[in-house]
C-alpha positions, 0 to 999 in steps of 0.5 A: 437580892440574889439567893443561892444554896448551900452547896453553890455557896460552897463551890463559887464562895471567892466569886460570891464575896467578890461581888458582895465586896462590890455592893451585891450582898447575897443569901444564902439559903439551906433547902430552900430556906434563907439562912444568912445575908452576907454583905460588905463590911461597912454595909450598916448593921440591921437596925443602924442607920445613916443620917445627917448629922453624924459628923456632931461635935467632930466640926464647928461651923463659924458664926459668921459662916454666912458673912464671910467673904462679905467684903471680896464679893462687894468690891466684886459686886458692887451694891447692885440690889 
């Protein structure tokens, strides 16, 4: 990750916020020392993480999600087995 110093963070900040915008998040460091990790606004929060599944309760899947269409593909298909 790509660090820089308070004073170029100054100096460059509208290039700086572009590219992390772009998915390139930057530190910024003061003597040396990291300060702050600037990062683009849907990146996750420290700690949050993504998984499967986030969609809970918002879908449903039919019970019969694997059997449809059944009919169209036999009279495709035929009962080759």
């Amino acid at each position: 990750m790509h660090t820089v110093n308070i004073h170029e963070a100054k100096t460059q900040l509208s290039r700086l916020v572009e590219r992390a915008a772009k998915g390139e998040p930057f530190v910024i460091a003061k003597a040396g020392k990291p300060m702050v990790k600037v990062v683009p606004i849907d990146h996750p929060t420290a700690g949050e993480v993504r998984r499967v599944g986030f969609l809970n309760g918002q879908i449903s899947v039919p019970d019969d999600f694997d059997r449809m269409g059944g009919d169209e593909i036999e009279k495709l298909f035929g009962n080759e087995a």
